[in-house]
N, C-alpha and C positions, 0 to 999 in steps of 0.2 A: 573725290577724285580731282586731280588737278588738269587743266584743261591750259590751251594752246593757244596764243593771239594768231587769227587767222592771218596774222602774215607773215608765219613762217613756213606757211605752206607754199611752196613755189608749182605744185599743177595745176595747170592749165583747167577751166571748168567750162562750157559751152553756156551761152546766157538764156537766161530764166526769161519763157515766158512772159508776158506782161499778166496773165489771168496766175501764173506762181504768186508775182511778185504781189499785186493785188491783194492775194487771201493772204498772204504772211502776214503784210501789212496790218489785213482787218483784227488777224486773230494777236500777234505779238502785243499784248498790252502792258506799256507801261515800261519796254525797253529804250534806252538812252543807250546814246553812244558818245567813247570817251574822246575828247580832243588829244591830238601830241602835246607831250608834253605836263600834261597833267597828272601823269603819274608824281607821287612822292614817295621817296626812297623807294632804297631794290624792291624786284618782287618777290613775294612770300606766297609760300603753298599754303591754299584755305580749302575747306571742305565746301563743295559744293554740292544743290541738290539736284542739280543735271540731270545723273543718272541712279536716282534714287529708284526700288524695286520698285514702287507703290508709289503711284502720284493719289491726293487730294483731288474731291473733285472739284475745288477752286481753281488748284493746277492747272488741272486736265482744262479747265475752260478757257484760261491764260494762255494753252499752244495754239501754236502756231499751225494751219492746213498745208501740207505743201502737195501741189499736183506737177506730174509730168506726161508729154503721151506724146505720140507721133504727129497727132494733128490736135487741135484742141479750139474750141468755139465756145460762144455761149452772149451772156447780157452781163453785165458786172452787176456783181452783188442780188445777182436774184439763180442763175443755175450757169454750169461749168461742165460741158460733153468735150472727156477726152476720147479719141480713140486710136487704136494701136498701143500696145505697149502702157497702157493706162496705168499710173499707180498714185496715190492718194494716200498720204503718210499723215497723223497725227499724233504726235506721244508714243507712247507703246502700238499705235494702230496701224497695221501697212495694209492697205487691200491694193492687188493687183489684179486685172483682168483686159479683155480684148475691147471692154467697149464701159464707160464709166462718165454715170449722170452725178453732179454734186449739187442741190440745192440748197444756197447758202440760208432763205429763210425760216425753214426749220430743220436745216443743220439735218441733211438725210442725205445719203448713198446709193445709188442702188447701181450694178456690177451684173454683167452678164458675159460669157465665154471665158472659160478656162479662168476663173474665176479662186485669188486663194486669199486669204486672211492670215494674217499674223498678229495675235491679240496676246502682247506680252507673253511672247514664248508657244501660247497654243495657236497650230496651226488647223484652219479647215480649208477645204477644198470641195468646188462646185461649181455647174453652170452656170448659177443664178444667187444674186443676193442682196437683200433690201438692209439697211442699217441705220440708225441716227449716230450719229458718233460722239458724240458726246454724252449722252446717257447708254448708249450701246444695246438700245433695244432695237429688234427685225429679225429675221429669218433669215435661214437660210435650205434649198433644195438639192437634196440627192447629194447628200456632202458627205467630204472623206474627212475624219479628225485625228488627232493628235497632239495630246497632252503633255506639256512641255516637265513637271512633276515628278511624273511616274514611264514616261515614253507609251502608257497607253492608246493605245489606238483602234477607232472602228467606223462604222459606218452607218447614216442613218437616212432615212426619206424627206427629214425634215426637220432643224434644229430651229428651231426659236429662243433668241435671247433675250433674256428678261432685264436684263442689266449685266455691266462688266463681271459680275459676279460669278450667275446663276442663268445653266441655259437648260432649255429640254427636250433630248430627243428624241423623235418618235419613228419607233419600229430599228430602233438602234439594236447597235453590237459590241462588244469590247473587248480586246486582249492587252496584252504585254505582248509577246510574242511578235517577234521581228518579221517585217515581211519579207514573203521570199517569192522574187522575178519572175515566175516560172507559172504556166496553165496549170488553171485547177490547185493550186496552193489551200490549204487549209492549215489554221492556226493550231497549236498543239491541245490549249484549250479556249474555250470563246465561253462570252455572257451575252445572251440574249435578249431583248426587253422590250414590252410591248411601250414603255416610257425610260430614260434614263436620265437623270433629272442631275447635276454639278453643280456644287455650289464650291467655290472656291474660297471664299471667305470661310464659311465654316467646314472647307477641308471634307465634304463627304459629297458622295455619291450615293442617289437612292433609285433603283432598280423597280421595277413594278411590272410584276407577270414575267417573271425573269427564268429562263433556262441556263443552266452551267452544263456543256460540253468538256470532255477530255476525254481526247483517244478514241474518238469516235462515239460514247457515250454519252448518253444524254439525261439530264433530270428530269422529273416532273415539273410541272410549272410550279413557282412560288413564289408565292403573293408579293412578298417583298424581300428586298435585298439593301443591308447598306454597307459600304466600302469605304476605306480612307481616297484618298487623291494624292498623300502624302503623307510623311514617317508623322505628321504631326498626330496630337492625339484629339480623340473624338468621343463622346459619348455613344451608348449602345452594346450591343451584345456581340462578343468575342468569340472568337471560331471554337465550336467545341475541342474539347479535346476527349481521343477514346486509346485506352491502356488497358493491358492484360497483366499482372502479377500475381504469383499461388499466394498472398493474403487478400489483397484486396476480390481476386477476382476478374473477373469484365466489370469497369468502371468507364464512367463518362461523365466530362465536368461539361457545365455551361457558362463561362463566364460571362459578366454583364460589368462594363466600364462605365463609372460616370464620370464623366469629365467637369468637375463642379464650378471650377472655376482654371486662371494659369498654374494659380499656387497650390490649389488643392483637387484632389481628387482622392476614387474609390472605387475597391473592386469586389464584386459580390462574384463566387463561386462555390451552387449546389453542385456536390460529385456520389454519384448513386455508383455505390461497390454492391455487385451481386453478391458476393458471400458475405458484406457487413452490415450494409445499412444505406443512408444519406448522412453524408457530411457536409455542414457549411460553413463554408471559411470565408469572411469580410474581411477589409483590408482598406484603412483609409491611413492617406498620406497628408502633408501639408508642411505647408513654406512657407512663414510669413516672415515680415520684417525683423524682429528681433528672436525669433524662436520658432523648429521646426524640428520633426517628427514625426512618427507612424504608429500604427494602432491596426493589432491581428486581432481577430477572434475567429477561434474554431470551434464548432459543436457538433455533436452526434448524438442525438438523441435518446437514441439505443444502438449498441455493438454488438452486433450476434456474435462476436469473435468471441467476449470476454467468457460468456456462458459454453460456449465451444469448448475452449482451451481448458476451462474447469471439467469439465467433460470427460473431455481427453484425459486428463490427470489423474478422473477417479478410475477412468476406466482402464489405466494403466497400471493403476495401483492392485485395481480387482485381480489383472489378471496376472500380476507378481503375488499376488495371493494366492491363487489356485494352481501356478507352476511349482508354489514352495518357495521361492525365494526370496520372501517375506513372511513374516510373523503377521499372527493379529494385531497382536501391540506393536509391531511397527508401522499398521495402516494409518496413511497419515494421507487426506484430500488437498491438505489447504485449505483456504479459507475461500468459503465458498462468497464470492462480490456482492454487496451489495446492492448495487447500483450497476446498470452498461451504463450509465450515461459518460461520456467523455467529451475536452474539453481541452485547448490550450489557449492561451493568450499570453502575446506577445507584445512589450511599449516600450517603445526610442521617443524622450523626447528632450531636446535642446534648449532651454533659454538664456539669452543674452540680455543683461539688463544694464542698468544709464551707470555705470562704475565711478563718472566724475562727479554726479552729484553727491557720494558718499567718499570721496580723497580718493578711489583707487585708481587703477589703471586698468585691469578688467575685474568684470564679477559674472560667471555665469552659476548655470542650475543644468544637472543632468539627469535623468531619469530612465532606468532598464528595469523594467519587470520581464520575467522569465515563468511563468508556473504553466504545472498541467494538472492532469485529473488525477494522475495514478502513476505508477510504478513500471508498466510496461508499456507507457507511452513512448515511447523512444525505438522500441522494438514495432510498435504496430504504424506509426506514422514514420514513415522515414524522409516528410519534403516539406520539411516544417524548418522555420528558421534556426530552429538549436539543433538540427541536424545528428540526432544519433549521441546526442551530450546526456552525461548519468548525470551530474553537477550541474544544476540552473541557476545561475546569481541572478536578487534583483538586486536592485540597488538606487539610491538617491543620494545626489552630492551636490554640493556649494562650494564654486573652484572661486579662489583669489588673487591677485597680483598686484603688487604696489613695489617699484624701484626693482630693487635685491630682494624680495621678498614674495613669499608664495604659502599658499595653503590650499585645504580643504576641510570642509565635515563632511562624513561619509556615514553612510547606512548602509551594510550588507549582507543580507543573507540569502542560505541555498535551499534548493529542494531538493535530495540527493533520492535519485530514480533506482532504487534497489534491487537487483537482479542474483537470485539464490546460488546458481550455476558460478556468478564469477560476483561479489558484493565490494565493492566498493569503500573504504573510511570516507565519514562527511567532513567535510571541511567545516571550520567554527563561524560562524558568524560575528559579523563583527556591527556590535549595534550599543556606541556610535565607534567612528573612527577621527579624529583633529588630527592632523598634520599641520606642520608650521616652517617651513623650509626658507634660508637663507645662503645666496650664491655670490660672492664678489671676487672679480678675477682681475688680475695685474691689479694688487693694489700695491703700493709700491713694490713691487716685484714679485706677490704673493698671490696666492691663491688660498680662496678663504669662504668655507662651506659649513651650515649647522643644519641639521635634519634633526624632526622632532615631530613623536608620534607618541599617541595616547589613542591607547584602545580597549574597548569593554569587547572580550572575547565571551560565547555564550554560544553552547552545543545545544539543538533539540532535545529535550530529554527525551522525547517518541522516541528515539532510535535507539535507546538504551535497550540490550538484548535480543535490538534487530542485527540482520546481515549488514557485515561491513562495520559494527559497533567494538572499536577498540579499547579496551580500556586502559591498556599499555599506551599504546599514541597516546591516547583523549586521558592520561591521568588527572585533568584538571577541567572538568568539564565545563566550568566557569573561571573566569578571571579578569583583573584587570593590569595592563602593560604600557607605562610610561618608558620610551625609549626616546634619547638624545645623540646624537652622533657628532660630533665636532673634529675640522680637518683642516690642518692648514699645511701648505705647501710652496715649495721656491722653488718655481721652475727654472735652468738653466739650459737654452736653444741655440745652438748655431744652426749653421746647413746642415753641416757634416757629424751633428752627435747634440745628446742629450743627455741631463742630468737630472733628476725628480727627486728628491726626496719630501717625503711625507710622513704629516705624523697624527694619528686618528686617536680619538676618546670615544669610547662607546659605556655609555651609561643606561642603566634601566632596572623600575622598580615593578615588583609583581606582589598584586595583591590576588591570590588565588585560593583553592580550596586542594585539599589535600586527602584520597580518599583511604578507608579506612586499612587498606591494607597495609597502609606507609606510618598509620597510627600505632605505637605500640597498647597493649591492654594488661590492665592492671586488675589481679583479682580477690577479691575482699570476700569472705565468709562463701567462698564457692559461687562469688557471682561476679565476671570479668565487667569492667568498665573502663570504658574510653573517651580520655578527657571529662572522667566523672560521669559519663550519662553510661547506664545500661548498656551494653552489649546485645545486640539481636541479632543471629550469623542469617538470617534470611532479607534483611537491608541492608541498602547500601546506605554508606554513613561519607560525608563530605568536611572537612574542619577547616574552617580560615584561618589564614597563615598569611605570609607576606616574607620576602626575598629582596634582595639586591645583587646589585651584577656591576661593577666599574674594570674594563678592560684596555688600554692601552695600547698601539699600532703600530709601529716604525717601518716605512717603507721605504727602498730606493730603487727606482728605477731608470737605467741609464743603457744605453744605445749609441750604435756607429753606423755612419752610412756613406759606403765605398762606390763609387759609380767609374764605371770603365766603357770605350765605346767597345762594341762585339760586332761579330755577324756569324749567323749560322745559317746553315742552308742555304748561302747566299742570299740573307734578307741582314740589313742592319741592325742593331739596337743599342740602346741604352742597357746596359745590367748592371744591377747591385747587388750591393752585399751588406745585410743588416746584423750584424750580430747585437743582441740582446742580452743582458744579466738584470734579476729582477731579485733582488730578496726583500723577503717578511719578517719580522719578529713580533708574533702576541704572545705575554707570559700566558701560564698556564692558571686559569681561574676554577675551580669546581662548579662546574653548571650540574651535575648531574639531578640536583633534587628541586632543579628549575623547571618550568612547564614548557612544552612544546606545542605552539600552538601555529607555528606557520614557519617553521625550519625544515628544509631537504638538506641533499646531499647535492651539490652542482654538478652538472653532467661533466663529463674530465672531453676539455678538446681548448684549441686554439684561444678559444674566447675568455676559458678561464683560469687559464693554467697559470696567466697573467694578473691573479687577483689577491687579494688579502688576504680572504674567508673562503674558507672551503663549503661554507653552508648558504644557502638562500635563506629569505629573512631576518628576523632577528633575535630570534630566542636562542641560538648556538653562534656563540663566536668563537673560531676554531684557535686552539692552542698552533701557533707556527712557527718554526725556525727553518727556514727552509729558502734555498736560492735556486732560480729556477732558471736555467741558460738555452737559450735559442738562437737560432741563424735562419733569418730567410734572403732568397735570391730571386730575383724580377730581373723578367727581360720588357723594356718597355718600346713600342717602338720611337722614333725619335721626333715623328714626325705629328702626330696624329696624339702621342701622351698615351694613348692605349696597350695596359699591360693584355701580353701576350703569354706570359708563362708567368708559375710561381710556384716557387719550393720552399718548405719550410720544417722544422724542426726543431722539438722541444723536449726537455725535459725538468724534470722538479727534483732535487736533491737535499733531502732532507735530515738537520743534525741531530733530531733529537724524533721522540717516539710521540704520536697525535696524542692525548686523552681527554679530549672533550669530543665524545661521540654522539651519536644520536641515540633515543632507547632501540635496544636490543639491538645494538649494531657493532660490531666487536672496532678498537683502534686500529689506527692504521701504525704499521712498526717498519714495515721497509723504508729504508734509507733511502733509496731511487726510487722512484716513480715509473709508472710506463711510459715508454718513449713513443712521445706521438711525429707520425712523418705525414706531412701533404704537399697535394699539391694540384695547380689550377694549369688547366693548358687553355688558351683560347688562339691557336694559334692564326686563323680564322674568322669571320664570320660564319658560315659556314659550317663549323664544329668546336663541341667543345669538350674535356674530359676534367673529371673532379675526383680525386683521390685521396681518402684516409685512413691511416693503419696505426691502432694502438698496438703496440709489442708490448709485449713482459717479458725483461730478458733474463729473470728468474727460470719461468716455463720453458724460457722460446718458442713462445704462441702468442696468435695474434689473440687479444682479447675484446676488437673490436675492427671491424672493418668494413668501409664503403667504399664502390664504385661505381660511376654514374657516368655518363656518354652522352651527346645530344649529337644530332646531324641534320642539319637544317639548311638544303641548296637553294632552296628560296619557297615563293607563296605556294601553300598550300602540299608542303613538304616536311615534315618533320618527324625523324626518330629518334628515340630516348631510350635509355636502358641501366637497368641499377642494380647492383648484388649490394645485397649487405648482410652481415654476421653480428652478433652480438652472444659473444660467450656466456655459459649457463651462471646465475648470478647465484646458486648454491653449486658444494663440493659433491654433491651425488648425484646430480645431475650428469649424463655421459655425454649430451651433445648443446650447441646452442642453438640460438634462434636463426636462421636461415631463410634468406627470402628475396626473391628475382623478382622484379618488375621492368614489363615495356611497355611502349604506349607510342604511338603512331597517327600521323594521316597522310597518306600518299595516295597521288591518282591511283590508279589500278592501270588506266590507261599505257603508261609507261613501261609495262610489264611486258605487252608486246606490240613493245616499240612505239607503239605512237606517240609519236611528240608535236603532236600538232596543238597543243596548248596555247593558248593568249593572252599577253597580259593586260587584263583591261584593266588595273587600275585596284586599288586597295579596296575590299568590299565587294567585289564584280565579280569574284570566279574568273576561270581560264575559257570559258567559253563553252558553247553548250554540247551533249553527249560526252560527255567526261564522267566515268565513274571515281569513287575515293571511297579509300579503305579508313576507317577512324577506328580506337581503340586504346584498350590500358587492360593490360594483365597485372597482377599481385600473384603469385602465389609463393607458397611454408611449402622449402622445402623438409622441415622439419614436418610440419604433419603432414605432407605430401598431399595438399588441396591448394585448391581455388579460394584467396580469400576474400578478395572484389576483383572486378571486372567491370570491363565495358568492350564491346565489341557491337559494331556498324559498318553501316554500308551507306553511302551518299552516291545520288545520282545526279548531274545536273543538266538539265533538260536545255537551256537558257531562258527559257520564261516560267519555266515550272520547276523545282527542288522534291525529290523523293528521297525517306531516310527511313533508314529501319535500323536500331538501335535494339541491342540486348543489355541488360544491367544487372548484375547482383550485389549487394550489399547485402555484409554478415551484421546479422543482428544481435550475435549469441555464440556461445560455444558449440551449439548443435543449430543452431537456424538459421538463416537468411531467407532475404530478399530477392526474388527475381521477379523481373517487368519486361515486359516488351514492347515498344513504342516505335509506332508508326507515322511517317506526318507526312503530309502533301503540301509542300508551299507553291503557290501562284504566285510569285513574283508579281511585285506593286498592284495585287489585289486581297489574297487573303490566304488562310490556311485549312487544313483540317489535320484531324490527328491532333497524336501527342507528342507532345514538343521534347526531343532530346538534348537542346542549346545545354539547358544548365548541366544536365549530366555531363555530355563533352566539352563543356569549359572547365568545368570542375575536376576532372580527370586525366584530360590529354593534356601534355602539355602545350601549349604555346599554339593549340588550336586556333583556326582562322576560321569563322561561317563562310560559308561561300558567297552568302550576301549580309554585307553588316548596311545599318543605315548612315548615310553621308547628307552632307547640307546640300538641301534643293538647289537645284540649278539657276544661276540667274537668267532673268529674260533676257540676257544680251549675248547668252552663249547660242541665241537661238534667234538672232538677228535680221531680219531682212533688211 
């Protein structure tokens, strides 16, 4: 912080003392002062350590004493009695009181009447108090405190300081909980303690023989207690948390933090489910200098569920057997489990290594494992990092950069979590993957790009015959795929309009297998054979083959941009006017007897209707002749740059009929395409509206549509609301998919009327007895249910937080999840219950907690 020649202060200051002057004297060691004139050159702002948070105690021994008081006597250099108005400043140290003894040779204090301290921020208050001030060890009696931190505050018969550190009081009390003026006040909830022991270096509070109050309510004594003193982190055991949901049951975790070191840490949590078991989930993190990463494991020993649900199954089965609605030969149990044991484990880890010793310019290493025990993990764990995911990648990579130049080698494969009701195609694994990418842009006016990708594709064979097991998709259960992409382009930019033309090569060789039903068979003396070997119609037969693929690109994309000043609603703006024309041309190549190992269909909207290829990855490159024309219009404001509105619209116009399809996926033959229209309104802060309607104007029906709403008049206020349709994606199908969602958090308070709200500030809530409504509906109106949810209730107390929280999550075509979570926060002390944060961050939108954590206050916001 930059600091001020004391002579540009022009007030007046009444003169020091000569017993002031004295002690500054003794204690300023080592200060000089500058002549006129010896400045050279201007002056410059430099960082000084003035007013650093934290003095040394070399520092601290360097400051200066300063005394002030009404009358003041003594002996120099051995004691110093002010009295009136007494106060005694060192560093961070202010004691004031009515009557104040200083003895300079062992540097002690001692302070009697109306007696208060200000020790960098924390304040105590008392009759009486003995001190050394420079080590900061003495007592103090029948004192009031106040922790600068956390704002907690209480009272005790007698604190002892052991150093600037660590004090300990005895027969103490402590809240959060603001005081209020008034007889007989009692705090919402209080800690009691037959010791209360602060350490402010290592950030905890330990309690001993400690009672918790709330609402009148009182605990049993217990033995020990430890708290933070601040958001920082601390080792020790974490506030239970206790949850009801129809799988788990009554469950209740214990977590246990180790704080191992700044960079690393770990968290151990046993959670005992009455209807399952014990689960224990570890969790260690770290952050070191070049590489950093996390590490889950979870186990369960034994799941009474798994043997349940098998249960259940047979016993479903029995009794479709003795209603008649099954046959004996169609009793079928499944597969009775081997093992409850269950198990997931989760690893991120990052490394960065020395890239210059080897020419490049970076080289890192990434690392995602992904696995579980079983197949309906996903269904029975649902707060697990893959969250409800059937597809688990792991994966391992070595990323590169040098100049224009970039790469990887990649390993990847999945777990594909199998679910009989709705199954899933597994995605192929890809072990290994090289990538070799090269980018140079304006190079004499050009733009100049080559991708190039080599991949050993390779399906489970477990899954052959399982749910979700294509053989149509997966014609080529194994393969290998070198693909090269080459694209050069002249861009032409004024302001007002643009010219693109581009022109792409895509090449690629596949070395694959070819299964037997693509084999013809040839039959000799009444015995078929293919490619010479026997015939056996109960295996499956695989034949290596090998393919080529060179397809050719021409793109032009060109654009205009019209700007006019406007005003509507008597507000200013900026509007344009974009029109757009984009055409394609790739001849028509036969892919058809090519493998498909990572080609879709791109979803039709804004983002793509402006592309090449109508397919994602690279096994399908789409036949196109087609020009696609758009207009969009922005209102901007003029001032600020901030679009406020936006329209737009597009269509694809196509001269010729698709035939490079996906399997089993019939061409595309219409001329036109659906006419997609949007559009963004923000006209506001405040609110916003987003709208998208694909038309078919074959049908004249929409074939797809969204609407989405947001209302947002400030903290701790926000609603949202979305319809969306997606027409039936088969001709026998009579209706589509339909489905409403909202989501909210509003006081409640506002409802009738009160608006006695506060802003205190980001993080702080509106003040206390404020209730808030939180929540997120989904539901089909097509199958006319609930398909998640969230719905709560928030109270805030102003030193205490109550939430109760309902949740469901669909697991299944027939199942879900429902929980109900309870939690009690104490403000700047601790919780109980079960914590809702991640459910309502995860589902409401643009959710605020009522209290987030902010950087500790500095001691000088809290000044004497």
């Amino acid at each position: 912080m930059p600091t001020t020649p004391r002579a540009a202060s022009r007030r007046l200051s009444p003169p020091l003392p000569l017993a002031v002057l004295s002690l500054a004297l003794l204690h300023a060691h080592g200060a000089s002062a500058q002549q006129p004139g010896s400045l050279e050159g201007p002056l410059t702002l430099k960082r000084t350590p003035l007013l650093t948070e934290t003095l040394t105690p070399a520092q601290r021994s360097q400051l200066p004493s300063l005394v002030t008081g009404d009358r003041i006597s003594g002996r120099p250099d051995l004691e110093t009695v002010v009295e009136g108005n007494a106060t005694l400043r060192r560093g961070p140290l202010a004691i004031t009181a009515d009557r104040l003894e200083y003895y300079q040779p062992d540097d002690r204090a001692k302070a009697t009447g109306n007696v208060r301290v200000n020790q960098a921020g924390n304040v105590y208050e008392g009759p009486e108090l003995e001190l050394k001030l420079e080590t900061f060890e003495g007592f103090f009696n029948n004192v009031r405190y106040r922790f600068l931190s956390t704002g907690g505050h209480g009272e005790a018969e007698r604190i002892d300081f052991v150093d600037s550190n660590v004090s300990i009081a005895r027969r103490a009390s402590y809240t959060t909980c603001r005081r209020e003026d008034f007889p007989g006040w009692m705090p919402a909830w209080l800690l009691t303690a037959a010791t209360l022991t602060t350490d402010t270096e290592e950030n905890e509070g330990v309690a001993i023989d400690a009672r918790m109050s709330f609402m009148g309510i009182t605990t049993p004594p217990i033995p020990r207690v430890t708290f933070p003193l601040s958001n920082e982190r601390k080792s020790g055991l974490l506030p239970p948390t206790i949850g009801l949901d129809n799988t788990n049951g009554f469950e209740v975790s214990q977590p246990y933090y180790w704080n191992i070191a700044p960079n690393r840490d770990a968290t151990f949590t046993p959670t005992l489910m009455s209807k399952r078991g014990l689960n224990l989930a570890n969790e260690f993190r770290y952050l070191e200098k070049d590489y950093s990463g996390s590490i889950r494991l979870d186990l369960m020993g034994s799941d009474r569920l798994v043997g349940q649900r098998y249960n259940e199954a047979r016993a479903e089965q029995l009794q479709k057997l003795n209603n008649g609605e099954i046959a004996l030969k169609d009793l079928n149990f499944g597969k009775q489990p081997d093992s409850s044991k269950r198990w997931g484990l989760w690893l991120n880890h990052h490394h960065d290594f020395d890239a210059k010793a080897l020419g490049l310019d970076s080289l890192s290493a990434n690392i995602n494992i992904n696995r579980v025990s079983d197949n309906d993990y996903w269904r029975d764990f649902t707060r697990t990092p893959t969250l409800a995911q059937r597809q688990l990648p792991s994966e391992g990579s070595l990323n590169w950069s040098k100049g224009d130049w970039s790469g990887a080698v990649r390993a990847l494969r999945y777990q594909t979590l199998q679910y009989n009701l709705s199954p899933v195609v597994p995605s192929y694994d890809r072990v290994p993957q090289i990538t070799a990418n090269y980018a140079k842009y304006d190079w004499h006016g050009f733009d100049v790009s080559l991708n190039t990708d080599y991949s050993r594709f390779r399906v489970n064979s477990i899954l052959a015959g399982q749910p979700g097991f294509d053989l149509v998709q997966q014609s080529q259960p194994d393969g290998d795929r070198v693909f090269a992409q080459a694209a050069i382009s002249r861009p032409f930019l004024t302001p007002s309009s643009f010219v693109i033309p581009k022109l792409q090569l895509h090449a690629t060789s596949y070395n694959y297998y070819l299964p037997q039903s693509s084999i013809p068979k040839v039959s000799v003396n009444g015995i078929d054979y293919v490619n010479g070997m026997p015939y056996n119609p109960s295996q499956l037969y695989f034949f290596p083959t090998s393919s080529n693929r060179v397809v050719p690109t021409f793109s032009l994309d060109s654009g205009l941009i019209f700007e006019r000043d406007a005003n509507y609603f008597g507000r200013a703006f900026r509007q344009t006017l974009e029109p757009r024309a984009y055409y394609v041309y790739t001849p028509y190549r036969n892919q058809s007897m090519l493998p498909n190992y990572d080609s879709a269909a791109n979803d039709f909207s804004f983002a793509t209707i402006y592309t090449e290829n109508a397919f994602s990855g690279s096994d399908r490159i789409s036949d196109t002749n087609a020009l696609t024309l758009g207009v969009t219009s922005r209102l901007i404001d003029p001032g600020t740059g901030v679009e406020a509105v936006r329209f737009g619209i597009a269509q694809r116009f196509r001269f010729a009929d698709q035939k490079v399809t996906l399997p089993g996926v019939a061409p595309v033959t219409d001329r036109t395409s659906d006419l997609l229209l949007g559009a963004q309104i923000n006209w506001t802060p405040k609110w916003s509206l987003d709208t998208l309607l694909q038309y078919n104007p074959d049908s004249r029906r929409s074939t797809r549509s969204a609407i989405s709403a947001r209302y947002n008049p400030g903290p701790y206020r926000n609603l949202s609301a979305a319809f969306r349709y997606q027409a039936p994606s088969t001709p026998t199908a009579t209706d589509g998919n339909k489905s409403i969602d909202f989501g909210w958090q509003w006081p409640i308070n506002d409802l009738w009327g009160d608006k006695g709200n506060k802003d205190l500030g980001p993080g702080k809530g509106e003040g206390g007895g404020r209730w808030y409504a939180v929540g997120r509906l989904n539901y089909s109106l097509q199958d006319k249910k609930l398909t998640d949810g969230v719905l709560g209730v928030e109270y805030d107390g102003c030193c205490w937080i109550g939430r109760v929280v309902l949740q469901r999550i669909t697991t299944g075509q027939v199942t879900a999840n429902t929980r109900i979570m309870f939690q009690l926060e104490f403000v700047g002390f601790s919780s109980i219950g079960s914590s809702p944060m991640q459910a309502l961050r995860q589902n409401v939108q643009r959710y605020q907690p009522l209290r987030q954590p902010t950087e500790a206050p500095s001691r000088f916001t809290n000044y004497d």
